[in-house]
PLY file of the C-alpha trace (Angstrom):
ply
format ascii 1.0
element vertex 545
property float x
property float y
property float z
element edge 544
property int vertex1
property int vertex2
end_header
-63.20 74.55 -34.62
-65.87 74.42 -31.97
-65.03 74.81 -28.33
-65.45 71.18 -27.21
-62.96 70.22 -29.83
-59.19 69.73 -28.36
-55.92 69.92 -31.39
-54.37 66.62 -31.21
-50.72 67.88 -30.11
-52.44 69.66 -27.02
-54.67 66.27 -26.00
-51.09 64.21 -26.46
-49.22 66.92 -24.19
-52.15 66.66 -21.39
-51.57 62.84 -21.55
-47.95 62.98 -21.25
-48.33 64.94 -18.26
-50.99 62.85 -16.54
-48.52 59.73 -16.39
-45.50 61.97 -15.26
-47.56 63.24 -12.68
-48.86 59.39 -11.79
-45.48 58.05 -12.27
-44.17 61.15 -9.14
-47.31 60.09 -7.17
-46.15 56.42 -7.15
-43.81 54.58 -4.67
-40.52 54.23 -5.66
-40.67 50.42 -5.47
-43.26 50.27 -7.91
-41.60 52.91 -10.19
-38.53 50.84 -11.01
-40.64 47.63 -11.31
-42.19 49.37 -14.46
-39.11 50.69 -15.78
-37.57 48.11 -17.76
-34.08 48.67 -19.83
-33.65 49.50 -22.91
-34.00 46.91 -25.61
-35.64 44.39 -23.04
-39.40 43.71 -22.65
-41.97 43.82 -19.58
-42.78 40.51 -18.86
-39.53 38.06 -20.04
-37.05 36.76 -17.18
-33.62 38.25 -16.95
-30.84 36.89 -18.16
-28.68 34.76 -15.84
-25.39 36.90 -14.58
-22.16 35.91 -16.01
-19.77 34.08 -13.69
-15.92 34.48 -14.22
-14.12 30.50 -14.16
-11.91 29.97 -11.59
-8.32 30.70 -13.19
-6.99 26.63 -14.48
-2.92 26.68 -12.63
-0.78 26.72 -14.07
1.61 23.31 -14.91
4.80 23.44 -12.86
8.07 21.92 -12.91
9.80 19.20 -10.07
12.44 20.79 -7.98
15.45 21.96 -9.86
17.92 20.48 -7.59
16.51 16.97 -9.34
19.39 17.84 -12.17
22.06 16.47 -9.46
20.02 14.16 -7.13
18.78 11.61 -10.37
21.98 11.65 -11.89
23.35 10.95 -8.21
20.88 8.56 -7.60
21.58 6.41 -10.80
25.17 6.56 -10.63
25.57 5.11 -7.06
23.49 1.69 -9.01
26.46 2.42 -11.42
29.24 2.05 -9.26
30.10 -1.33 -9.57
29.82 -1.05 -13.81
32.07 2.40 -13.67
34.60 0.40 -11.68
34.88 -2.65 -13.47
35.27 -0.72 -16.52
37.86 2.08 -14.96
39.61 -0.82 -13.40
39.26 -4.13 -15.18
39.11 -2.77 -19.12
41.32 -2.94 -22.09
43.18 0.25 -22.32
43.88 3.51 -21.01
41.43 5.24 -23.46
38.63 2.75 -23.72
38.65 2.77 -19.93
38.39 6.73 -19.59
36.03 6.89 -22.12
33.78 4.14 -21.10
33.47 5.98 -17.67
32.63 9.39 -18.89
29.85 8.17 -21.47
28.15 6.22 -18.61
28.42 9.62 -16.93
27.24 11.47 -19.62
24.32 9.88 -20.34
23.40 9.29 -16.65
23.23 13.39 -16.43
21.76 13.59 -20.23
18.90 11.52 -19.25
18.05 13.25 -15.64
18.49 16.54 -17.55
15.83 15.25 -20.54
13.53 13.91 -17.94
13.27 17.40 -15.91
12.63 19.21 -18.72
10.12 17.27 -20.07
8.21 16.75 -16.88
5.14 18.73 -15.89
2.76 18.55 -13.06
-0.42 21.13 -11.81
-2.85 19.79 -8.97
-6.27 21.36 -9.50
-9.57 21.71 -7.68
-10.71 17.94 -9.39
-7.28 16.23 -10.35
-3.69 15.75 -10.23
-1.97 16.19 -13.95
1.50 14.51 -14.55
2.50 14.81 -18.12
6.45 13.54 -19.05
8.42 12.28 -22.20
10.48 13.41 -25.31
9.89 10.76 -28.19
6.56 9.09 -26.26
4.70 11.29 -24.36
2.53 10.48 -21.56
-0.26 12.52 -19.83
-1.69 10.67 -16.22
-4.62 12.45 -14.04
-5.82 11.40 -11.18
-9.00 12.89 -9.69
-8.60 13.68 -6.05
-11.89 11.99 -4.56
-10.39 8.65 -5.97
-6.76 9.14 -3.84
-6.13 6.90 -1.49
-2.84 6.83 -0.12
0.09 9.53 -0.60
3.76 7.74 -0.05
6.61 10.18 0.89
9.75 8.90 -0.05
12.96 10.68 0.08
16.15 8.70 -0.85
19.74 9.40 0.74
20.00 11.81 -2.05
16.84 13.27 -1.60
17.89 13.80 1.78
21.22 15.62 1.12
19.01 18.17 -0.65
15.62 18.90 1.09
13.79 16.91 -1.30
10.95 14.17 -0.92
8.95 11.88 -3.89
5.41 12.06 -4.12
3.51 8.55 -5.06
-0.50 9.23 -4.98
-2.27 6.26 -4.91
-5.85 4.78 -6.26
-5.82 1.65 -5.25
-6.71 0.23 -8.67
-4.14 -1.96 -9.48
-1.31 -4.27 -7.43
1.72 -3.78 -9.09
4.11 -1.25 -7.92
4.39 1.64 -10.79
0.78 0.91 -12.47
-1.63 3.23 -9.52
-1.47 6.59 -9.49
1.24 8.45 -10.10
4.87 10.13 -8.64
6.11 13.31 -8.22
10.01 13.07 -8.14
10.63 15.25 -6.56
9.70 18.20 -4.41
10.74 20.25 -1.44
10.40 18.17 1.73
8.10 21.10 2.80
5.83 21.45 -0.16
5.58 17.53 -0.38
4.45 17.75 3.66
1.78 20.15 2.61
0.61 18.35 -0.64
0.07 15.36 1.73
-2.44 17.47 3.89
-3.94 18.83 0.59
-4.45 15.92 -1.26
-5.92 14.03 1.59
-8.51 16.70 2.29
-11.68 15.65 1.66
-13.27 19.31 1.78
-13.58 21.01 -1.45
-10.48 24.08 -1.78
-8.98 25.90 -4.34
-6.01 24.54 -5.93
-2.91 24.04 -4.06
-0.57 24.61 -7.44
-2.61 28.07 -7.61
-1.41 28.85 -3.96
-4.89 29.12 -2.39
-4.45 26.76 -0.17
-3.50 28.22 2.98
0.11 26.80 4.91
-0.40 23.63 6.39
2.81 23.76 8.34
0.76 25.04 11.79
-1.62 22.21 11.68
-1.71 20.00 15.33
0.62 16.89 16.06
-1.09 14.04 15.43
-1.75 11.55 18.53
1.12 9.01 18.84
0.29 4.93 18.92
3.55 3.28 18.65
6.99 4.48 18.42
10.47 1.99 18.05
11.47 0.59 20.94
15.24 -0.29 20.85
14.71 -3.57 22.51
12.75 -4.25 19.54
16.48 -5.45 17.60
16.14 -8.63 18.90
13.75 -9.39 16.53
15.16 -8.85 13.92
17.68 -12.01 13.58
14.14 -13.66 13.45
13.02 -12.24 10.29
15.37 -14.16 7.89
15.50 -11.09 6.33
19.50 -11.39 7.26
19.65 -15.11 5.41
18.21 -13.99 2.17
20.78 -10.97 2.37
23.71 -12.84 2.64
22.29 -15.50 -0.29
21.53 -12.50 -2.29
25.18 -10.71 -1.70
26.94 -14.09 -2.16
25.28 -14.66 -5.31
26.57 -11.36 -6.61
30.00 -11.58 -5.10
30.13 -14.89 -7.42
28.79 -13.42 -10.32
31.55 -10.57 -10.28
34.25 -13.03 -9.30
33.77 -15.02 -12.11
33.06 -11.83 -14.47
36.54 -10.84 -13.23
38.37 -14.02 -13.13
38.96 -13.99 -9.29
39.72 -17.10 -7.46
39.73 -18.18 -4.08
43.72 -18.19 -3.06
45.47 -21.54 -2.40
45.39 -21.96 1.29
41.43 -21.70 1.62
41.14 -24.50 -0.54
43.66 -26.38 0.69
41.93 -25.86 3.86
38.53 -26.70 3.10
39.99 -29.76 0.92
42.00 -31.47 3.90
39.11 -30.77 6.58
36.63 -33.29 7.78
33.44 -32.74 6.56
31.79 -32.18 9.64
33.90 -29.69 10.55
33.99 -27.55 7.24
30.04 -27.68 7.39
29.69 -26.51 10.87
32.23 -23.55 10.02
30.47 -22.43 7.11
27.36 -22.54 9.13
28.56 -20.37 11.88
30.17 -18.00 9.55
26.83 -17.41 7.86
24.73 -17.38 10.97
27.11 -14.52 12.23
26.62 -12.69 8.90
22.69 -13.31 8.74
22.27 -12.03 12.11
24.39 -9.11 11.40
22.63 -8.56 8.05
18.87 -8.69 9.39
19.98 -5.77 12.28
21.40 -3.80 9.61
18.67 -4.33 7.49
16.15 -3.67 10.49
17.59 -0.52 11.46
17.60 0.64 7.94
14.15 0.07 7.39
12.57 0.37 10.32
14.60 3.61 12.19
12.74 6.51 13.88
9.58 4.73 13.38
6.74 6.12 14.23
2.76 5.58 14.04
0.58 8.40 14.77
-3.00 9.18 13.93
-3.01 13.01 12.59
-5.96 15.25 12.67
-6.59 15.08 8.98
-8.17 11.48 9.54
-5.20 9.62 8.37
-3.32 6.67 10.13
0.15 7.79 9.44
3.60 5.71 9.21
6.81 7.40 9.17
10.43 5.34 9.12
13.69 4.68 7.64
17.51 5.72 8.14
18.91 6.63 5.12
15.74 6.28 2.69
13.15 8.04 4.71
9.00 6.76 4.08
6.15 8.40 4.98
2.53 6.80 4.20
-0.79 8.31 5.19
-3.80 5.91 5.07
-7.66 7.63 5.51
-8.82 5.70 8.24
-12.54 5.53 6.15
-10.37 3.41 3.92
-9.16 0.98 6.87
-11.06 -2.21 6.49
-9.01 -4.12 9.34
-5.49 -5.36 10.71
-3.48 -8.71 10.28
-0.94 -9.81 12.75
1.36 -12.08 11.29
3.65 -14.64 12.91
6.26 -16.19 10.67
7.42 -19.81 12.32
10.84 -17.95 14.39
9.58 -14.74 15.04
6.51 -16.95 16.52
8.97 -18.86 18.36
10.22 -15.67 20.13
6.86 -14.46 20.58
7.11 -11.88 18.45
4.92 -10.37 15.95
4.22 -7.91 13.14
0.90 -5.77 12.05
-0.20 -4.83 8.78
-2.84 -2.15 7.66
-6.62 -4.30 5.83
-7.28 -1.30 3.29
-8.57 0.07 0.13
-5.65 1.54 -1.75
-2.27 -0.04 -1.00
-3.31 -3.74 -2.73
-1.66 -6.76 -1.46
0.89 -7.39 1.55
4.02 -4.95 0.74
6.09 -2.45 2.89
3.39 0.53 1.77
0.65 -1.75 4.70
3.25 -2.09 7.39
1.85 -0.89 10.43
4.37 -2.62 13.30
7.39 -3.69 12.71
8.82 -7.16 14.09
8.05 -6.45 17.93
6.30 -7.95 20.67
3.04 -9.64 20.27
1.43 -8.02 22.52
2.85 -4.47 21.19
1.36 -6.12 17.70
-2.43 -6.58 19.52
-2.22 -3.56 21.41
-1.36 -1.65 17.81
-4.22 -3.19 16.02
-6.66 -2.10 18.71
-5.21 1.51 18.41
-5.82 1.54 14.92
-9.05 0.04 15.30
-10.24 2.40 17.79
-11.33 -0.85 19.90
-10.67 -1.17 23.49
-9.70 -4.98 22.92
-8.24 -6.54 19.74
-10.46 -8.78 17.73
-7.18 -10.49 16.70
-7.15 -11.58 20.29
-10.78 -12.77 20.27
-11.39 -16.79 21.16
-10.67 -18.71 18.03
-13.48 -21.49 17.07
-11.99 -24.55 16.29
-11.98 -26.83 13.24
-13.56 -30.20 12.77
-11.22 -33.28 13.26
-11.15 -34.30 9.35
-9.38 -30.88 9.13
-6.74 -32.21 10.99
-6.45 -35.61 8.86
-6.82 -33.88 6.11
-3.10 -31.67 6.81
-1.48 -34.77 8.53
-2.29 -36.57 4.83
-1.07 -33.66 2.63
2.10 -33.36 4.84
3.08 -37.06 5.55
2.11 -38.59 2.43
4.68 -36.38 0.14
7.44 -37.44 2.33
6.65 -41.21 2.13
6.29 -41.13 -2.13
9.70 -39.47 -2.14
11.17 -42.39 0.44
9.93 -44.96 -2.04
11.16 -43.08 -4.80
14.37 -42.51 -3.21
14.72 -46.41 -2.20
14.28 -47.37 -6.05
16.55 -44.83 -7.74
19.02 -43.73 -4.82
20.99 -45.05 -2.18
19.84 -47.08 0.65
20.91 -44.36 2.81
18.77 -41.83 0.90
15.30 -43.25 1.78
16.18 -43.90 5.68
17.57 -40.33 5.64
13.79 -39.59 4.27
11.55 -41.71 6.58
13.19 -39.67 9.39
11.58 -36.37 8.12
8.56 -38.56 8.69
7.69 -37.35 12.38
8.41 -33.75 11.39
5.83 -33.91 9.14
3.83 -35.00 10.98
4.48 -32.18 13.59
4.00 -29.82 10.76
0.63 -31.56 9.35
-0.32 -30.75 13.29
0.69 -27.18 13.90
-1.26 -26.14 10.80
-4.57 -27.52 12.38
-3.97 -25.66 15.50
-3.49 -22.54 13.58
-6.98 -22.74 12.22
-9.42 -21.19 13.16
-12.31 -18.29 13.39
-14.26 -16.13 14.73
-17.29 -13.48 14.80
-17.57 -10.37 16.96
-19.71 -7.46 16.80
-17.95 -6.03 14.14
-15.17 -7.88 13.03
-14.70 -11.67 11.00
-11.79 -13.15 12.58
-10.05 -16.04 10.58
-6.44 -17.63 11.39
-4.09 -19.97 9.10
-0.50 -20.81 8.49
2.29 -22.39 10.16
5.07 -20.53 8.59
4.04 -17.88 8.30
0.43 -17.45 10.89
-1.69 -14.82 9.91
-4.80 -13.81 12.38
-7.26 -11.17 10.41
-9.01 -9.23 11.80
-11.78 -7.92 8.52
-14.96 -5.47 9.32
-18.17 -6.85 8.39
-19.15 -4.24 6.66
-15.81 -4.53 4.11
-17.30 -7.99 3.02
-18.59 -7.44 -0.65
-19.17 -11.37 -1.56
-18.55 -14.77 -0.76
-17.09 -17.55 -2.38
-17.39 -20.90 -1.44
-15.02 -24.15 -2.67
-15.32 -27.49 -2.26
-12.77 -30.20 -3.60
-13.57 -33.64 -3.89
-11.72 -34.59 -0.52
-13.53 -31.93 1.06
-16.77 -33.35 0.27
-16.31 -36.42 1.46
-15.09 -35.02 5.02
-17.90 -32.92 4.78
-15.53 -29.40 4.83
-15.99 -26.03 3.21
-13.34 -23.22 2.72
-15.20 -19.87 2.93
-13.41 -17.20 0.89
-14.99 -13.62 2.20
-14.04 -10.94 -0.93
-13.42 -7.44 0.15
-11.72 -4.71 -2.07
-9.45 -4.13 0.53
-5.90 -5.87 1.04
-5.63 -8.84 -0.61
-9.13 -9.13 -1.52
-10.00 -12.06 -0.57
-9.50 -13.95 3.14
-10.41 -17.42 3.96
-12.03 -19.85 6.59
-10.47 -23.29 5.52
-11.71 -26.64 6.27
-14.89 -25.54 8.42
-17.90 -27.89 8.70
-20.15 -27.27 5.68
-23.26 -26.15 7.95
-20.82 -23.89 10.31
-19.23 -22.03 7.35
-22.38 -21.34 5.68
-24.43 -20.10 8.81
-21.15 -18.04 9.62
-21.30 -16.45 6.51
-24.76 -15.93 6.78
-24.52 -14.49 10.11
-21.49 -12.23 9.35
-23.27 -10.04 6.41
-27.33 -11.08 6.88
-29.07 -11.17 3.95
-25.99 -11.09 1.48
-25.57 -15.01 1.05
-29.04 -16.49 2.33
-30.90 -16.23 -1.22
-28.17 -18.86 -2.67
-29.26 -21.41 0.50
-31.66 -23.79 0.17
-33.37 -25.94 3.20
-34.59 -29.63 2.61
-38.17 -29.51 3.47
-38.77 -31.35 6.42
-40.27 -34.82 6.15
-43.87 -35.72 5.79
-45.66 -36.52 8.97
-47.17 -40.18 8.40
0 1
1 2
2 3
3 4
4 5
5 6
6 7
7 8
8 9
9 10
10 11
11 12
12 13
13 14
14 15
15 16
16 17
17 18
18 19
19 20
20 21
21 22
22 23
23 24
24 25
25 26
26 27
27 28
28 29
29 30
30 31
31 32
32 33
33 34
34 35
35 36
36 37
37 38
38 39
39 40
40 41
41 42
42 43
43 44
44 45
45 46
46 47
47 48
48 49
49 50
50 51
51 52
52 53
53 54
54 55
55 56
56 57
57 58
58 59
59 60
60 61
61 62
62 63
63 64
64 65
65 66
66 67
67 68
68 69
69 70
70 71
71 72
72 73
73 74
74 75
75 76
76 77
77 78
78 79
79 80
80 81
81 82
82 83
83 84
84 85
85 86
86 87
87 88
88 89
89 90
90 91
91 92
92 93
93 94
94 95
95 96
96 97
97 98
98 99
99 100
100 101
101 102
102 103
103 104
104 105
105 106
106 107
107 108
108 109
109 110
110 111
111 112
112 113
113 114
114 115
115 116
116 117
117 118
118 119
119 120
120 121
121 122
122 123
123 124
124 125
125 126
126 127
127 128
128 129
129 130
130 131
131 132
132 133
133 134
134 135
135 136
136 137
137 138
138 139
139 140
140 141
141 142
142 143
143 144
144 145
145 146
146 147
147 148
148 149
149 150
150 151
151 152
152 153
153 154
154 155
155 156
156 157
157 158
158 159
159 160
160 161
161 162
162 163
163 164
164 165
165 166
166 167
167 168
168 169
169 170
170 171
171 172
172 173
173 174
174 175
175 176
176 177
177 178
178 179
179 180
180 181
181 182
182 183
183 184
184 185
185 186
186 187
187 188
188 189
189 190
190 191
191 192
192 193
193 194
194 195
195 196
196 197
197 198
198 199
199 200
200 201
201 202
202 203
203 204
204 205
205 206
206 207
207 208
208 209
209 210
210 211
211 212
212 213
213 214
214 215
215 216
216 217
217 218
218 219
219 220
220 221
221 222
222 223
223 224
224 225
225 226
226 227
227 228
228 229
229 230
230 231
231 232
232 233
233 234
234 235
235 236
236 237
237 238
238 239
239 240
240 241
241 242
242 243
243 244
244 245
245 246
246 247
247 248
248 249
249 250
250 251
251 252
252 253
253 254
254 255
255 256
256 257
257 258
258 259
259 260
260 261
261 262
262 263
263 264
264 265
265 266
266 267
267 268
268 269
269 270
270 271
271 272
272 273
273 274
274 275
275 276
276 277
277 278
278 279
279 280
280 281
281 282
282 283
283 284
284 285
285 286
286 287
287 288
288 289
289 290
290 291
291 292
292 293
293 294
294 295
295 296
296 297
297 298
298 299
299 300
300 301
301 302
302 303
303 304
304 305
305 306
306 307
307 308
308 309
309 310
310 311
311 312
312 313
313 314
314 315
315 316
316 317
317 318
318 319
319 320
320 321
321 322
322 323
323 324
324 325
325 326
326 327
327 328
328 329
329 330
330 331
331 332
332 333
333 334
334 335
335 336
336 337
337 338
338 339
339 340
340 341
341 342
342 343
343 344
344 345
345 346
346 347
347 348
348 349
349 350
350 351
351 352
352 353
353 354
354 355
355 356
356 357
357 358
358 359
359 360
360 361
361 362
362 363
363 364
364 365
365 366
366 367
367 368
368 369
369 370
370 371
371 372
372 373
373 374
374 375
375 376
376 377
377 378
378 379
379 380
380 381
381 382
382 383
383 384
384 385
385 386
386 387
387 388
388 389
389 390
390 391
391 392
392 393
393 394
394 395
395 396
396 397
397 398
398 399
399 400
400 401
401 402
402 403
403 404
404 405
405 406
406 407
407 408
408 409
409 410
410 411
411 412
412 413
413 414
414 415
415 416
416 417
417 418
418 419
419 420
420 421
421 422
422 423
423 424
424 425
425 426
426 427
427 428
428 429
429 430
430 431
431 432
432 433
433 434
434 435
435 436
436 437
437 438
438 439
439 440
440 441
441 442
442 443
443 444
444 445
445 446
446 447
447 448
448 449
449 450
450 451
451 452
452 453
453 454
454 455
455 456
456 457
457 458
458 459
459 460
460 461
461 462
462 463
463 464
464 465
465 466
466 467
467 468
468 469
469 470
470 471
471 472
472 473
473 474
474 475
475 476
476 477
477 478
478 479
479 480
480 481
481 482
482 483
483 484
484 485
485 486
486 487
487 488
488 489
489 490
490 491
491 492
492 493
493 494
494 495
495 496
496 497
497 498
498 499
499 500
500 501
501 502
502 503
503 504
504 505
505 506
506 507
507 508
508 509
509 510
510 511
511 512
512 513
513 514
514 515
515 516
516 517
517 518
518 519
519 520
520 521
521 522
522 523
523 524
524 525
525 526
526 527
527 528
528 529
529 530
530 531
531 532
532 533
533 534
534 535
535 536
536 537
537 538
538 539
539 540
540 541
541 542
542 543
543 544
C-alpha cells in the first residue's frame, strides 16, 4: 500500500468527523431544521396534531319533586270524577275502590313518565327523549330557538319548580314547536332562559360550563300593572264566556247526577211576568260576568310586568297562581298590533300584542299589554319599537267610497233576505222585529268603513280593519317577504283591491282591504321597491297623431 492510498475505515472515520464538526459549527436553528425524527423523512409536511372532542353531557333527568307535582297536578282535573264516584256510586266498595285506582294510576303514570324522560342541552341542540311502549327522541338546534316560555303551575309553585317550552316558530298549534321541559328548578329554568337565548357560541350548560347567570343586570322596565287597569276588564267578555262555560258544566253534572231545581224557583219563574224574569236573569248574569272577567283578569294578568333585559330579549312576566314568563329576541320582533274589541273600544281601552317570528298566530304567548288604556297600549308599542312615536298612531289614509257601499251591502242586505224569509214562514211579528235591526246594520256596515284604513312611514306599513274587534298593525318593511293581491268580481267592478302583505311573522299574512286598484299597487310598490314592480305592467301611452 503506497502512501497516497487511505484504508477505507480510516477515510469513513475522517468523514464522520468532518460533519460532527460542521454540524457544532452550525447555528442551532439550522441544526434542528436538519434533524428530522425517526421514521419520518426530510421534505414531507407534518402531520396535523390531534385534538381531544369536547366531552358530549351527559342526559339528565327533570326535577325529582315532579313524582308529587304531576300526580298533584292531574288529580286537581280529577276532582270532580273522584267525587262523583266517592259520593254518587253504587256501593261502599266500588266507591273506595274506584277512588284509589284513579289515584293509582294518576301516580303510576307521573312515576312512568319521570323515569322515562331524558333531556341534555349541548353546544348545537337541545335533546328531549321520553316514552315506555313508543319512544320519542326531539332536538332542537339552538340557532333555530325562538322563544323560551316559563311556566310554573300552582303546583309548580308550591315546590320551586318552573316548565320549560323552547320554541321554533315552525308550526301554529300549541304542542307541535319545539319542545318542554316539565319541569325544573325555578333557578336552573331562569338560567336556561339566559343560555338558550344566547346567541354567542359557549360550552354546554348541562356540562356546567356555563358560568351563573343569576348576577346578570335588571332589565329596563316598559310597563308594569296598574291597578286602575281592573276596570277593563268587565270589557273583555272574558267574564260572559266564563259564566256560559261554568253554566254549561253545572248542567251537564246536574243532569249526570239527577239534580233538579227545587219547587219554589220554578214556581217562581213560572208565575212571573216575562219581562220581569228576563230582566232578573240578566242582572244576575251581568253581576256574575263582571265578577268573572276581574277574577279572570287578576289571574292572568297579576304582577305583570314588561321589561327589556340585557340579553336582547323583550320579556313578559305575569300570572297569580300559574306564573308565565316569555322572552322574545327583539331581532325576531317584526312589529306590534293594538287591538280594540267593540266595548273595550267603547271605554277607550286597548290591548298590544308582540308581530314576531316564533310564537305563530294571536295567543296569550304574543301578549304584550294587557286590557289598559289606549294610550298606555301606543305608548307600549313605541317602547317596544324603540320609536319615539307609535306608527300605530300614524294618520290613517282613507278608503274609496265604493268601500263603504260595498260593507253597507254585505251588512244590510242579510238582514232584509231574513225579513222576507221570516214574513213567509214566521209570524208577522217576526219580520217587523227584523226590519228594525235594519238601521243597526246599517250603523255596523258604517263603522267598518271608518275602521279602514293605511298607512306608510319610514319604516313601518300601517293597515287598520274591524269593528268588533279593530286591529291597527303596525308591520316593518323589511318583514314583508311577498304580496298577494285578490280581486272578487264585486271588487272589480268598484274598481278595489285587497293587498295581502306575507311576512313569516305573526299571522303571516296582514291586509289592506278595499283600496283603489292604482293606490294599493303603488303602495305596495313603494313599501318594499323592487319586490312587486316586475309583475306590473304600464299601457303604453297613445300614439301621437
Amino acid at each position: 500500500m503506497t502512501p497516497q492510498e487511505t484504508p477505507p475505515q480510516q477515510t469513513a472515520q475522517q468523514e464522520t468527523a468532518q460533519q460532527e464538526t460542521a454540524q457544532q459549527q452550525m447555528p442551532p436553528q439550522q441544526t434542528a431544521q436538519q434533524q428530522t425524527a425517526p421514521g419520518e423523512f426530510d421534505g414531507f409536511p407534518r402531520a396535523p396534531e390531534l385534538v381531544e372532542p369536547e366531552p358530549v353531557p351527559d342526559w339528565r333527568r327533570l326535577d325529582l319533586r315532579m313524582l308529587v307535582v304531576r300526580p298533584l297536578n292531574e288529580l286537581v282535573g280529577l276532582v270532580p270524577v273522584v267525587v262523583g264516584l266517592l259520593v254518587f256510586g253504587s256501593g261502599d266498595r266500588w266507591r273506595f275502590l274506584s277512588g284509589v285506582g284513579v289515584v293509582v294510576v294518576v301516580v303510576g303514570v307521573g312515576l312512568l313518565s319521570w323515569l322515562t324522560t331524558r333531556y341534555r342541552i349541548t353546544a348545537e341542540q337541545v335533546e328531549l327523549r321520553k316514552g315506555l311502549l313508543v319512544r320519542k327522541r326531539l332536538a332542537v338546534p339552538r340557532d333555530r330557538i325562538r322563544t323560551v316560555d316559563l311556566t310554573a303551575k300552582l303546583g309548580h309553585r308550591l315546590f320551586g319548580l318552573s316548565a320549560i317550552r323552547v320554541g321554533t316558530g315552525q308550526h301554529e298549534k300549541a304542542g307541535e314547536d319545539g319542545l318542554t321541559l316539565d319541569a325544573v328548578s325555578s333557578q336552573e329554568a331562569e338560567r336556561l332562559r339566559q343560555v338558550l337565548l344566547d346567541r354567542a357560541p359557549a360550552a354546554s350548560p348541562a356540562a356546567g360550563a356555563v358560568p351563573d347567570t343569576a348576577d346578570a343586570p335588571p332589565g329596563e322596565e316598559l310597563a308594569r300593572l296598574d291597578p286602575r287597569w281592573l276596570r277593563f276588564a268587565p270589557l273583555t267578555l272574558s267574564g260572559l264566556v266564563a259564566v256560559g262555560t261554568t253554566f254549561g258544566v253545572l248542567m251537564n253534572y246536574a243532569q249526570e247526577l239527577d239534580l233538579h231545581p227545587s219547587s219554589s224557583t220554578i214556581d217562581w219563574l213560572t208565575g212571573s211576568p216575562i219581562a220581569v224574569t228576563v230582566a232578573v236573569a240578566a242582572a244576575v248574569v251581568l253581576v256574575l260576568a263582571v265578577i268573572g272577567s276581574l277574577l279572570i283578569y287578576v289571574l292572568q294578568f297579576w304582577n305583570f310586568r314588561l321589561t327589556r333585559e340585557a340579553d336582547g330579549t323583550v320579556r313578559v312576566r305575569r300570572g297569580l297562581l300559574t306564573t308565565r314568563s316569555v322572552s322574545v329576541e327583539e331581532q325576531r320582533l317584526r312589529g306590534v298590533e293594538v287591538q280594540q274589541p267593540l266595548l273595550l273600544r267603547a271605554g277607550r281601552g286597548a290591548r298590544a300584542a308582540a308581530v314576531t317570528t316564533g310564537l305563530g298566530s294571536k295567543g296569550e304567548s304574543s301578549v304584550l299589554l294587557p286590557p289598559a288604556p289606549a294610550s298606555e297600549a301606543h305608548r307600549v308599542a313605541a317602547a317596544v319599537l324603540g320609536v319615539a312615536e307609535s306608527p300605530t298612531r300614524a294618520p290613517l289614509a282613507a278608503h274609496p267610497v265604493a268601500a263603504l257601499r260595498r260593507r253597507l251591502v254585505r251588512a244590510v242586505v242579510p238582514v232584509l233576505v231574513l225579513a222576507g224569509v221570516l214574513a213567509v214562514v214566521a209570524p208577522d211579528w217576526t219580520w217587523r222585529a227584523a226590519l228594525a235591526l235594519v238601521p243597526f246594520a246599517a250603523l255596523l256596515g258604517w263603522d267598518r268603513y271608518r275602521a279602514l284604513g293605511h298607512a306608510l312611514t319610514e319604516r313601518y306599513l300601517v293597515t287598520r280593519s274591524g269593528s268588533a274587534v279593530r286591529e291597527t298593525v303596525a308591520l316593518q318593511r323589511g318583514g314583508v317577504i311577498g304580496w298577494r293581491l285578490h280581486r272578487s268580481f264585486f271588487q272589480r267592478r268598484a274598481g278595489l283591491i285587497t293587498v295581502t302583505a306575507t311576512t313569516a311573522a305573526g299571522d303571516g299574512s296582514y291586509a289592506v282591504i278595499d283600496v283603489g286598484e292604482a293606490e294599493g299597487l303603488a303602495l305596495a310598490d313603494a313599501a318594499v321597491p323592487d319586490l312587486l314592480r316586475p309583475f306590473l305592467t304600464t299601457e303604453p301611452a297613445p300614439a301621437k297623431p
